[in-house]
C-alpha positions in Angstrom: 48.8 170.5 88.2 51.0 169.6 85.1 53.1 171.7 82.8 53.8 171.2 79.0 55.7 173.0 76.7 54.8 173.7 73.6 58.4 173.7 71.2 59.2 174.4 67.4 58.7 170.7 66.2 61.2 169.6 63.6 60.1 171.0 60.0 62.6 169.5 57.9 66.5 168.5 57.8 67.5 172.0 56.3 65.0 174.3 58.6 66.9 174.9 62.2 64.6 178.1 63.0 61.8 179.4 62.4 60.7 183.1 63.3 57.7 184.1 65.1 55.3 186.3 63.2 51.8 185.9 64.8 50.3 184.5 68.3 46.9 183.0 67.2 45.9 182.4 71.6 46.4 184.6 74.2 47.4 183.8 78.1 44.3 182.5 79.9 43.1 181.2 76.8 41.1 177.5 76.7 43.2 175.3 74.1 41.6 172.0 72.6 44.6 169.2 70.9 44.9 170.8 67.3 43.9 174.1 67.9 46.7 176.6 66.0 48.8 178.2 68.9 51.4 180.9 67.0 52.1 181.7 63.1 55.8 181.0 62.3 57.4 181.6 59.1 60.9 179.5 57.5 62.5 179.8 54.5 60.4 177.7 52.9 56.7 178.1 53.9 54.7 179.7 56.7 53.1 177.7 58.9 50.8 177.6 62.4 51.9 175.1 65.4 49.1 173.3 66.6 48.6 171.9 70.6 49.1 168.3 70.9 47.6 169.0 74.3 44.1 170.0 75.9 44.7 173.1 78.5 45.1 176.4 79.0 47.8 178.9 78.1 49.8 179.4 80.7 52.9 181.6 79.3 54.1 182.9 75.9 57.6 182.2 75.8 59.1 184.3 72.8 57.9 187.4 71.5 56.9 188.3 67.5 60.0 188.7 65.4 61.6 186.1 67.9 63.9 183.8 65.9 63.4 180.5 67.8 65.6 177.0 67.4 63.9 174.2 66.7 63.1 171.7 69.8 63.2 175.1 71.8 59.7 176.0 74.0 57.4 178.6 72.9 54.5 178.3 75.1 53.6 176.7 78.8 50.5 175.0 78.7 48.6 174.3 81.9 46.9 170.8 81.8 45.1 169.5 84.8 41.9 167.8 85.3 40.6 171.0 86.9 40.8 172.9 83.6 37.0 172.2 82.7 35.9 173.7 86.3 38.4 176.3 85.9 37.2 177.3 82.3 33.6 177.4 83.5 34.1 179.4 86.5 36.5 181.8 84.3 33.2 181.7 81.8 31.1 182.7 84.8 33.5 185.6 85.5 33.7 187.1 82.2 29.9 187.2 82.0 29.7 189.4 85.0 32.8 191.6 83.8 31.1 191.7 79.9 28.8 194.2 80.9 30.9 196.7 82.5 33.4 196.5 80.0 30.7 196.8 77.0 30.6 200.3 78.7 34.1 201.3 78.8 34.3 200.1 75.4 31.2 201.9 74.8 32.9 205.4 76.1 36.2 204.5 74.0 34.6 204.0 70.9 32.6 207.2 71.6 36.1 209.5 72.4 38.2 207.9 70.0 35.4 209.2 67.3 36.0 212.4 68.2 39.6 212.4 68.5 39.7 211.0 64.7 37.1 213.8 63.9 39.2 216.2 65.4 42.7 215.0 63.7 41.0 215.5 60.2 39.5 218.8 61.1 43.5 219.9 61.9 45.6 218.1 59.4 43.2 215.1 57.1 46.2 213.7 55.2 48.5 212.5 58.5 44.8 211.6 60.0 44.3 209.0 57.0 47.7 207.4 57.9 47.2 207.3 60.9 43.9 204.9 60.7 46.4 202.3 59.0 46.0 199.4 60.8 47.5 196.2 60.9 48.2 193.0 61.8 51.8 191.8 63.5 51.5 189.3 60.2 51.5 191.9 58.1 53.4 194.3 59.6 56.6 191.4 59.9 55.8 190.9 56.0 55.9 194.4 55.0 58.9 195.3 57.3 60.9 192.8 56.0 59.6 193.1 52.2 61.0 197.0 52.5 57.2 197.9 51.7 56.7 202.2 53.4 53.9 203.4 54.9 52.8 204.9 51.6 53.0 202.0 49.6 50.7 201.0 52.8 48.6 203.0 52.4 47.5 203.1 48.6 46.9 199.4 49.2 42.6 199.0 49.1 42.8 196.3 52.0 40.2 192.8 51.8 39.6 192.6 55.1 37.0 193.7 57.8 36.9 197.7 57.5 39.2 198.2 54.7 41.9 196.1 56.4 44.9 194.6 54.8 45.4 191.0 55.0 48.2 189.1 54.3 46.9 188.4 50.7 46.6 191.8 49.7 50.1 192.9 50.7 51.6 189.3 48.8 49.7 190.4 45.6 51.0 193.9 46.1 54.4 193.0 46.5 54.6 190.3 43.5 52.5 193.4 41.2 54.7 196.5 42.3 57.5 197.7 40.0 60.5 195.9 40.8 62.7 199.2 39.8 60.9 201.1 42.5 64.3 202.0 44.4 61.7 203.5 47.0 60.3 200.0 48.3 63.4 198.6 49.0 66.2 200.2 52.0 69.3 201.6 50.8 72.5 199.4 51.6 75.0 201.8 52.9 78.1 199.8 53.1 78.2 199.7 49.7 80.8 201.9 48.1 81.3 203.3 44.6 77.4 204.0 43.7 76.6 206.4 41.2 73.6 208.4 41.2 72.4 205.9 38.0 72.7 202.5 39.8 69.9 201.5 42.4 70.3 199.1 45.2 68.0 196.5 46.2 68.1 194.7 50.1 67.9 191.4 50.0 64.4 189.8 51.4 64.3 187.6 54.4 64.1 184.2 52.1 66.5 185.6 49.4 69.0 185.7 52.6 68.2 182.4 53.8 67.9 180.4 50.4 71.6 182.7 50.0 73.1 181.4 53.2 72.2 177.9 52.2 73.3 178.0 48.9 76.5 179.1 50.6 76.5 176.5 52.9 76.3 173.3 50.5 78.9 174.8 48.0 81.3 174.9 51.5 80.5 171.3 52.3 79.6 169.2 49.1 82.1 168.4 47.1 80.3 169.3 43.9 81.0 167.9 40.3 79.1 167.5 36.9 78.2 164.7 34.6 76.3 165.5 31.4 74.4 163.6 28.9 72.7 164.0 25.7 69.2 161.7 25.6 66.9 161.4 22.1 63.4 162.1 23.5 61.4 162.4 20.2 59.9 159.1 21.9 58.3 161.3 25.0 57.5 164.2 23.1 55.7 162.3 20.6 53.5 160.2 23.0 53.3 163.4 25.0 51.6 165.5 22.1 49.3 162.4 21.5 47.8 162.1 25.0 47.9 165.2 26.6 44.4 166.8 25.1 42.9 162.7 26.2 44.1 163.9 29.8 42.9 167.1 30.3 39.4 165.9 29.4 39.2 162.7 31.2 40.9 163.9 34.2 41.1 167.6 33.6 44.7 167.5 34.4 47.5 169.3 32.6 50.7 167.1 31.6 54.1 168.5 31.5 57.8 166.8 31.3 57.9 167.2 35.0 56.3 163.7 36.4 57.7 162.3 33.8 61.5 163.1 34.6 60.4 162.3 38.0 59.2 158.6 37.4 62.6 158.1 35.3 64.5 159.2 38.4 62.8 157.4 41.0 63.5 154.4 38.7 67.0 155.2 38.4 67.1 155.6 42.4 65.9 152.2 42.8 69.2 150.6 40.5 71.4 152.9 42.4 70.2 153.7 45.9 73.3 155.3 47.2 72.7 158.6 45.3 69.2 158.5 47.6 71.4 158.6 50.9 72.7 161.3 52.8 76.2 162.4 54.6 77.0 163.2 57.8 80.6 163.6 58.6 81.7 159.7 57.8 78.4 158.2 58.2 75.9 157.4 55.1 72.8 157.3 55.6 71.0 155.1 53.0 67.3 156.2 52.8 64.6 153.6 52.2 62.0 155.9 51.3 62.5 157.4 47.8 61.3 161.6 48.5 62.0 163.6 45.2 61.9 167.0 45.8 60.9 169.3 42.6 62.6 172.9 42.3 59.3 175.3 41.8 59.7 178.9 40.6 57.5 181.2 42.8 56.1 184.6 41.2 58.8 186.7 43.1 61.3 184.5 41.6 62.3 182.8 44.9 62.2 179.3 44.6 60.7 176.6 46.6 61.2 172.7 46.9 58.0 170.6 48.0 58.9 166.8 48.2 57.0 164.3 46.6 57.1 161.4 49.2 57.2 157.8 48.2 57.3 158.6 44.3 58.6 154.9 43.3 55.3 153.8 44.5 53.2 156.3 42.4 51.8 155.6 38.7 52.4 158.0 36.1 48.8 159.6 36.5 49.9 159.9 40.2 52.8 162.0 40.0 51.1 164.4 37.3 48.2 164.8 39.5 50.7 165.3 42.9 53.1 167.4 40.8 50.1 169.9 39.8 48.6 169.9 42.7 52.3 171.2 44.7 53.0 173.8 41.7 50.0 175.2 42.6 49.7 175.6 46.0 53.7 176.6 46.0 53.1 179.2 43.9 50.1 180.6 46.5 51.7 179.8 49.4 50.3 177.4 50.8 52.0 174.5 51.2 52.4 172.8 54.5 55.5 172.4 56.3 55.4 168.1 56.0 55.5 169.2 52.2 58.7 171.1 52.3 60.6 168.1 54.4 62.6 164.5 54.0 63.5 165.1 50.4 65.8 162.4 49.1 66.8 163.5 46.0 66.0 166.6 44.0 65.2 167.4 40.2 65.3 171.0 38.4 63.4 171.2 35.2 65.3 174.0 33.7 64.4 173.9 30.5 60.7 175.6 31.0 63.4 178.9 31.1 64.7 177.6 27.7 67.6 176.5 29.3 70.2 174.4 27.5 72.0 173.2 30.6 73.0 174.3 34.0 75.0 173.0 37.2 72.8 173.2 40.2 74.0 173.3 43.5 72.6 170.3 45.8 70.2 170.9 48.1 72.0 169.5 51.7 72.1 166.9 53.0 71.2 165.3 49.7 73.9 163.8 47.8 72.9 164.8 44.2 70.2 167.1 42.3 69.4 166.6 38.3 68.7 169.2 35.6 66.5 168.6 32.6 67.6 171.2 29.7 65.2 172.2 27.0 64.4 170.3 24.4 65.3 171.2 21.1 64.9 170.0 17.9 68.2 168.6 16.1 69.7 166.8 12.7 70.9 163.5 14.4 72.6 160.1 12.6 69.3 157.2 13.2 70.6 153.6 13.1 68.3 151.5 11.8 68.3 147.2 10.6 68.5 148.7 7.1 71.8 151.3 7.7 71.8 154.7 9.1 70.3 157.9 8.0 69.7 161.4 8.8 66.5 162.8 10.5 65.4 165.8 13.0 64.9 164.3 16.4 64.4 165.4 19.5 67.7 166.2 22.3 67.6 166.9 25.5 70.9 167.6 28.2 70.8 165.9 31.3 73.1 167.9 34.2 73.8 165.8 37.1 75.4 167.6 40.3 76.6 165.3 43.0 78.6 164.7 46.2 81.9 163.5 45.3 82.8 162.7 49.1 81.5 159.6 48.4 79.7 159.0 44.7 82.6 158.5 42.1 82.3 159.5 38.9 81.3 155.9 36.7 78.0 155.8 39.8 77.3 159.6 38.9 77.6 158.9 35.2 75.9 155.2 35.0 73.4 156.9 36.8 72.0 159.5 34.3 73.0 157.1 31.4 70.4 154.9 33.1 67.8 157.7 32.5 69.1 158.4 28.8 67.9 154.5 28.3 65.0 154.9 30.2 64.2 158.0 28.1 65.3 156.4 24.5 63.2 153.2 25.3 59.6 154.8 26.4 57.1 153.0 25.1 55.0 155.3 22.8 51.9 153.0 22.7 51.5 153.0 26.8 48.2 155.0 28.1 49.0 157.0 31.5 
């Protein structure tokens, strides 16, 4: 009779834990390879952990709200070549026990009725709360999203019986008034509050994506390089084809697989600024993985990697690009999505953003901001002299690792994308 343990598999270079919010088997139970063992949730995404093993579960190992390392076990799985005899006889048994306990359920369902009838004959509003029933899911979410039992309550759950699912509480939370000082806990080591000011707690990601922030500002050593690139060539050919895409492919276009294409290109002519540092060693990647910094509708953010993106057309990356910004914003991306970035690119100029200095996402070496574009009087050189004309600019803000990219790689670097910008072809299709 063997033993396996089931363990938090590795779900990115950032993501060292992950915390147990929901056990989808129970002990006893029959488990075929892929079946979805426990619910975990990371800074990034929630996700289930499948079996990569056929058997039965032997042992739960951590308990919901557990914080678990990865590599660490969370489950014992029985597998022996017994299992299918075992499962049948355990079949036969629960047939024989299904119709005594059919009446005990029977006589539970019957008392508990009248225990319910009897608590709203005495006091109906404390009887309504007490019907509120959920799911550890949803309980972890709502506990750690500072959402009270009354806020519980006036949600009209989707579920089976009025229930509330995990959807209903996200769309509550993202809809509620973010002034509401009564959703949130009250920090009391904070001195010096007047009666006007109001205190929010941080949520569980806002303290992660905080501690990580913290984290690469400690170990990078950061610095900035900016440029100035004409893009009147992009935004022209942009405005040409973008109707032509949406009805042959019913795809929107956006800046963002474009910037991405540039910098997967610029990757390629200087590959160290796709590596990553640990202590004295470089680690020189040979896939190029661009993560792209997504704003979510709570205003955390989220960065699902585009894998390979040197080896994608242009038509590629705006179909892959829509596709993530879409499922990011809905939470569901998977946790292979969130993983083995590269390099990452920030598009701050949908916020009308001139420029920023973003912070690089570890163990990365370097992240790139795209400003907004604006339109601006510029000097045009021309074979016949120079002249005056509205074009338009864009800022480039390039964060990297100074540890080990100097400032003329940093710099040639985005100047590569100002020419790659400056020279796009405006008669290419996508």
């Amino acid at each position: 009779m063997a033993k396996y343990e089931l363990t938090l598999p590795r779900m990115g270079e950032s993501v060292e834990e992950a915390t147990i919010i929901n056990w989808l088997k129970n002990e006893g139970d029959l488990i075929q390879v892929d079946d979805l063992v426990v619910e975990i949730a990371t800074d990034k995404v929630d996700s289930e952990v499948p079996s990569d093993v056929k058997g039965v579960l032997l042992k739960k190992l951590c308990l919901v709200n557990e914080v678990v390392k990865v590599g660490e076990p969370l489950a014992i799985i029985e597998i022996d070549s017994d299992i299918e005899q075992s499962s049948d006889i355990n079949d036969q048994i629960e047939a024989e026990t299904k119709k005594s306990s059919q009446l005990v359920d029977s006589i539970q369902k019957e008392t508990s009725e009248l225990i319910s009838k009897a608590k709203d004959l005495i006091n109906p509003e404390s009887s309504r709360q007490s019907k509120l029933i959920l799911s550890p899911l949803v309980r972890s979410i709502s506990d750690k999203e500072g959402v009270s039992e009354d806020e519980l309550n006036s949600i009209n759950g989707s579920g089976k019986d009025g229930r509330i699912t995990k959807n209903d509480l996200i769309q509550y939370i993202n809809e509620r008034p973010t002034n509401d000082i009564t959703s949130f806990q009250l920090k009391e080591n904070i001195t010096n509050v007047s009666e006007s000011d109001k205190i929010y707690e941080m949520s569980r990601m806002e303290r992660l994506v905080s501690d990580h922030m913290i984290q690469s500002k400690n170990e990078s050593a950061h610095v900035q390089s900016f440029i100035e690139a004409d893009i009147t060539n992009i935004w022209d050919w942009k405005k040409r084809v973008q109707n032509k895409l949406q009805d042959s492919e019913s795809e929107k276009l956006t800046f963002t697989p474009i910037f991405i294409m540039l910098v997967a290109k610029a990757l390629k002519k200087y590959p160290v600024l796709n590596g990553s540092l640990s202590g004295y060693n470089l680690k020189l990647n040979r896939n190029i993985n661009i993560g792209m910094a997504t704003a979510l509708p709570d205003g955390n953010l989220i960065v699902p990697v585009i894998k390979n993106a040197d080896q994608l057309s242009l038509l590629g990356l705006v179909k892959k690009v829509n596709d993530l910004a879409k499922r990011s914003r809905n939470s569901q991306l998977k946790p292979e999505e969130v993983k083995d970035g590269t390099y990452t690119v920030s598009n701050v100029g949908v916020f009308d953003t001139l420029m920023g200095t973003p912070i690089i996402n570890q163990p990365q070496l370097g992240v790139l901001a795209f400003g907004s574009i604006r339109k601006e009087p510029s000097v045009i050189e021309t074979n016949k002299g120079d002249f005056v004309g509205i074009r338009k600019k864009i800022i480039l803000s390039h964060s990297y690792d100074h540890r080990i990219i100097n400032g003329a790689t940093g710099g040639m670097f985005i100047k590569t994308i100002k020419e790659l910008i400056e020279k796009w072809d405006v008669n290419q299709d996508v």
